[in-house]
matplotlib code that plots the C-alpha trace (Angstrom):
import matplotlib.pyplot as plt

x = [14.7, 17.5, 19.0, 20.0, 20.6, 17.8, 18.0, 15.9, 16.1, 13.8, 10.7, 7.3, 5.5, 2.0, 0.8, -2.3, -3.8, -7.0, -9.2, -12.5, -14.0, -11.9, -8.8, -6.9, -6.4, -6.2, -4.4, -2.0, -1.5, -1.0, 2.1, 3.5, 3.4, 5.1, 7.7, 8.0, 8.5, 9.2, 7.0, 3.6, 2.9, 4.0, 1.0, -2.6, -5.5, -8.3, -11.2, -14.7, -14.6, -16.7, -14.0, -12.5, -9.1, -9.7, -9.9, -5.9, -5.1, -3.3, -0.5, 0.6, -0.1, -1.4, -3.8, -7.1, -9.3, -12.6, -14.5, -18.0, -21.1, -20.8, -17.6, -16.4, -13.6, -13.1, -13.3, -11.1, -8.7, -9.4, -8.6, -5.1, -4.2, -4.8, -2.5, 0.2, 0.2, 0.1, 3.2, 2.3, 4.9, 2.4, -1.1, -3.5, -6.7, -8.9, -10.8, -10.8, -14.0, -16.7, -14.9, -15.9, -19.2, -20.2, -19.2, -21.1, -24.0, -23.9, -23.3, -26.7, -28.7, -27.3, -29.9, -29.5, -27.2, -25.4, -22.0, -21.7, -22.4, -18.7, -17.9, -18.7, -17.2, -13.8, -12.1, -13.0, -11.8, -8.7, -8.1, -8.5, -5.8, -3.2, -3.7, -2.1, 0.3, 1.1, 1.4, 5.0, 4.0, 3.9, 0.3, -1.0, -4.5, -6.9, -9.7, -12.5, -12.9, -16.0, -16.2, -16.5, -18.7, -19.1, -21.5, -20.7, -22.2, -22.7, -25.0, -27.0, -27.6, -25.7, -24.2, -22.4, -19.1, -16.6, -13.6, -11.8, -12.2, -12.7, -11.7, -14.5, -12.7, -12.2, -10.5, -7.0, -6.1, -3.9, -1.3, -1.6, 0.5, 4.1, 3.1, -0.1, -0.7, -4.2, -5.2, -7.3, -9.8, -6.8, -4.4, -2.2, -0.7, 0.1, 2.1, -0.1, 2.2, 5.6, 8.0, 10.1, 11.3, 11.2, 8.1, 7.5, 7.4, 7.8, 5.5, 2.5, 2.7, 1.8, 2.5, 4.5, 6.3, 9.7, 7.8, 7.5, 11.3, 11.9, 9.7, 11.2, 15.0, 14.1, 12.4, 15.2, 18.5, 19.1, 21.7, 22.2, 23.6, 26.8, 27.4, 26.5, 29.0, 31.9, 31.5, 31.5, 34.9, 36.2, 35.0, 37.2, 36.1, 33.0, 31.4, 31.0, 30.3, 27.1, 26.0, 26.5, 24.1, 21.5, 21.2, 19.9, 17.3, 16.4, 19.6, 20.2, 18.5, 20.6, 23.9, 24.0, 26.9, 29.0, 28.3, 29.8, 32.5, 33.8, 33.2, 34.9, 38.0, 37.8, 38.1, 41.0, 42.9]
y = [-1.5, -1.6, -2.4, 0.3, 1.1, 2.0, 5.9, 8.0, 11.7, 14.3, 12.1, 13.6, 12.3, 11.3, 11.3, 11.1, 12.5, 11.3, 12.1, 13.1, 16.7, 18.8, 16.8, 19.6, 18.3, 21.4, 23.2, 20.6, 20.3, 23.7, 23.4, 20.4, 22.0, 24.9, 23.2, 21.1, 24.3, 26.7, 29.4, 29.7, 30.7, 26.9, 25.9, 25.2, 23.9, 21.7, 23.0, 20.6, 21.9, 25.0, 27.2, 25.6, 26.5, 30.5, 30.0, 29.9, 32.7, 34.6, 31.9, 33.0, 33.9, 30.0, 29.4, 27.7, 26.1, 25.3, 22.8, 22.2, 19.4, 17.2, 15.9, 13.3, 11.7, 13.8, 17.1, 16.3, 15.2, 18.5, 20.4, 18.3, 19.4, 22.8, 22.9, 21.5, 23.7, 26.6, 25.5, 24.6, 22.5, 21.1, 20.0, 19.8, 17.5, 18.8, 16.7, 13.1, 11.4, 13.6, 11.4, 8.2, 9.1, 10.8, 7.4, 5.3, 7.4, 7.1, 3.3, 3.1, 4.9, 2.7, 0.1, -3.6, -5.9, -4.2, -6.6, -5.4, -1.9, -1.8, -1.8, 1.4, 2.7, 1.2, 2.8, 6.2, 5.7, 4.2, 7.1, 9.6, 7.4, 7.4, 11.3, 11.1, 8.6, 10.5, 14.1, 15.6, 17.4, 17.0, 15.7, 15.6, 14.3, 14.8, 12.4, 12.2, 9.3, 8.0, 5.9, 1.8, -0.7, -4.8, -6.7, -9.2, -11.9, -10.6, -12.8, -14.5, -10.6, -8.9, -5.7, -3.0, -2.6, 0.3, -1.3, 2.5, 4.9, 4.2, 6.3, 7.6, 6.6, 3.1, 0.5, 0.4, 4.0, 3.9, 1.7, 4.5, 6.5, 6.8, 8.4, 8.5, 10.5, 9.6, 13.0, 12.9, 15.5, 16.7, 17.4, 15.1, 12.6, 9.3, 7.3, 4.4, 3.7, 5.0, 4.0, 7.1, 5.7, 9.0, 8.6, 4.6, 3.9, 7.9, 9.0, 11.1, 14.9, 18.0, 18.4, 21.8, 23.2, 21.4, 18.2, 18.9, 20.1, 16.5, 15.0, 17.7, 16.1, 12.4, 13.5, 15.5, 13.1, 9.8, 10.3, 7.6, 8.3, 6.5, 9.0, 12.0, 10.4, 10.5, 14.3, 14.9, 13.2, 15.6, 19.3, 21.2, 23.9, 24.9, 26.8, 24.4, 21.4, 23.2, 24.2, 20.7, 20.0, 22.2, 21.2, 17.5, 18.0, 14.1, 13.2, 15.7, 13.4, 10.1, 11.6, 14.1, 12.2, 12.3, 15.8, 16.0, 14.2, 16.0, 19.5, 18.0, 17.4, 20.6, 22.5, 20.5, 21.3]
z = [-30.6, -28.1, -24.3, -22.1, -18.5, -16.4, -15.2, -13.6, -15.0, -15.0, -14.5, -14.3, -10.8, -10.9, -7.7, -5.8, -3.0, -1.0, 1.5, 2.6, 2.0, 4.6, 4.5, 2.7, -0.6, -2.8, -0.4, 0.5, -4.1, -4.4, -2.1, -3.1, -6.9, -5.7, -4.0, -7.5, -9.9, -7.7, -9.7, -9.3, -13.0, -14.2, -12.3, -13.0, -11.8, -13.5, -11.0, -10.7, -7.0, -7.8, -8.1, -4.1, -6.1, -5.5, -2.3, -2.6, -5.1, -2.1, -2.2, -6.0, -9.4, -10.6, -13.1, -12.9, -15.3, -14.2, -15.4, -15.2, -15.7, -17.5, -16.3, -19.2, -19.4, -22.9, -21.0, -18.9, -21.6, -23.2, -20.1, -19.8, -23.4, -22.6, -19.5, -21.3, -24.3, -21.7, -20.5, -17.0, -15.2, -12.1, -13.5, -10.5, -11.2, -8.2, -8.5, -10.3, -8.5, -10.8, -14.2, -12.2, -11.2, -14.1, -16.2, -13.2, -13.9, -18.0, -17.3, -15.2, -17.8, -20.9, -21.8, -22.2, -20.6, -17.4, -18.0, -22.0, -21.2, -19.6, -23.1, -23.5, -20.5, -20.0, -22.8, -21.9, -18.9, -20.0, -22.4, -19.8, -17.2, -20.5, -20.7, -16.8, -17.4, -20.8, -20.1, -19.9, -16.9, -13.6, -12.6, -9.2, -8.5, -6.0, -5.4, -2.4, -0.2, 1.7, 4.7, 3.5, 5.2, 5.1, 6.2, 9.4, 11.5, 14.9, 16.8, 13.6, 12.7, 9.5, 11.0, 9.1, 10.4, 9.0, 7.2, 5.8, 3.8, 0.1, -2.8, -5.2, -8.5, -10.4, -8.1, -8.4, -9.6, -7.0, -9.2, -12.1, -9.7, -8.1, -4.6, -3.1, 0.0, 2.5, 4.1, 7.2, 8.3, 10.6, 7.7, 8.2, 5.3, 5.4, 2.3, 0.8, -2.3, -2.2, -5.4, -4.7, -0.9, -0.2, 2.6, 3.2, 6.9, 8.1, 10.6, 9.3, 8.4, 7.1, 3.2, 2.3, -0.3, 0.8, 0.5, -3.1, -2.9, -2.1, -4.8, -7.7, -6.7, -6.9, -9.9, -11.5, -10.5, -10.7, -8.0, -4.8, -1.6, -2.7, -5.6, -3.1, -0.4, -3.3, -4.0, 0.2, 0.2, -2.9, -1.6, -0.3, 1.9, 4.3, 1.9, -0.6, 1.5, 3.1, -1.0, -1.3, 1.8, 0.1, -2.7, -1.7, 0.8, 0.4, 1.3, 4.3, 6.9, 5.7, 5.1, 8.3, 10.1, 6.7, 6.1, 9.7, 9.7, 6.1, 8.2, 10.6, 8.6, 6.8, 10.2, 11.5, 8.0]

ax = plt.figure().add_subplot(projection="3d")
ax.plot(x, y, z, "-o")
ax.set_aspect("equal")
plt.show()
């Protein structure tokens, strides 16, 4: 047992993304785990979509694993395992709301006291979270959402009244994660949970393979916009300032009128 300083390097992003049927989740995960590995081989696919993943098999070579009724949370571990000892880089869980319904449909069947029964149910689910949280890959999950209601008081009458959309897994799988992206039926992504920074408080958008780009960096360095200003200040020519440029996408945005200035100074010398 010991101290040491906190670094990020080469961490492996669990991330989330949720919507309703149509959103583009699988589509949207098969980009962002390109833009992550950058080879389409590294990746695969844990399919309970009835094979929704081949839909996509024009965008690369990636593998898919389907996997069929019943969904356990031990199948699913199984199908984990299988990934990693493949070698696959990206893991894409597509999706995790059948492992919550099928445990929500055990747990009705179980006889006896409905409050004990949990018993039997939380530490499968739990097992099947630490396979996520575990894995020494990248995992990125998709999960379906339906429309949430509440009852109000509207006149002396109970009314249903539409309060969001509502994930179909346990609550608060959204804190097993790093990123968590909300799709709607447009496409377009919005950051729930953000512990990278990388997408807090940016307007809405289309997921890509550079998105991933962005993710596979933060993962990979543990580098700060103060370090990346030093090595502006010590290149020396064009050419390597704008290598320098490219090879932090995350930074590009932040760092612009630096980048500028240095070109600036190189072209004067």
């Amino acid at each position: 047992m010991n101290l040491q300083i906190a670094q990020r390097r080469n961490a492996k992003m669990k991330m989330a993304l949720m919507g309703p049927s149509g959103s583009g989740k699988t589509y949207s995960a098969l980009l962002l785990a390109y833009g992550i590995t950058k080879d389409w081989s590294k990746i695969a696919v844990i399919d309970t979509e009835n094979h929704s993943a081949d839909l996509y098999s024009h965008l690369g070579p990636y593998y898919v694993c389907p996997l069929t009724a019943p969904f356990t949370p031990e199948r699913y571990i199984e199908a984990i395992k299988l990934c990693e000892k493949s070698g696959a880089e990206v893991i894409i869980i597509d999706s995790i709301s059948q492992e919550w319904e099928y445990l929500l449909d055990y747990h009705s069947n179980l006889p006896g006291n409905s409050f004990t029964a949990w018993s039997k149910i939380t530490p499968r689910h739990s097992a099947f979270i630490q396979a996520i949280m575990q894995s020494p890959a990248h995992l990125i999950l998709t999960c379906r959402t339906k429309q949430d209601y509440v009852l109000t008081d509207k006149n002396g009458k109970q009314v249903p009244e539409k309060v969001g959309l509502k994930s179909i897994q346990r609550d608060g799988i959204e804190y097993e994660c790093t990123l968590v992206f909300d799709l709607d039926i447009k496409n377009n992504a919005s950051t729930s949970k953000d512990r990278t920074g990388l997408f807090q408080g940016k307007p809405e958008q289309k997921l890509s393979s550079s998105t991933g780009e962005l993710i596979a960096e933060w993962c990979n360095t543990g580098l700060s916009e103060e370090v990346i200003v030093e090595q502006i200040k010590q290149v020396s020519n064009i050419k390597d300032l704008y290598d320098l440029y490219k090879q932090h996408p995350s930074f590009q945005e932040s760092l612009k009128p630096k980048f500028e200035q240095r070109k600036q100074q190189l072209t004067n010398y």
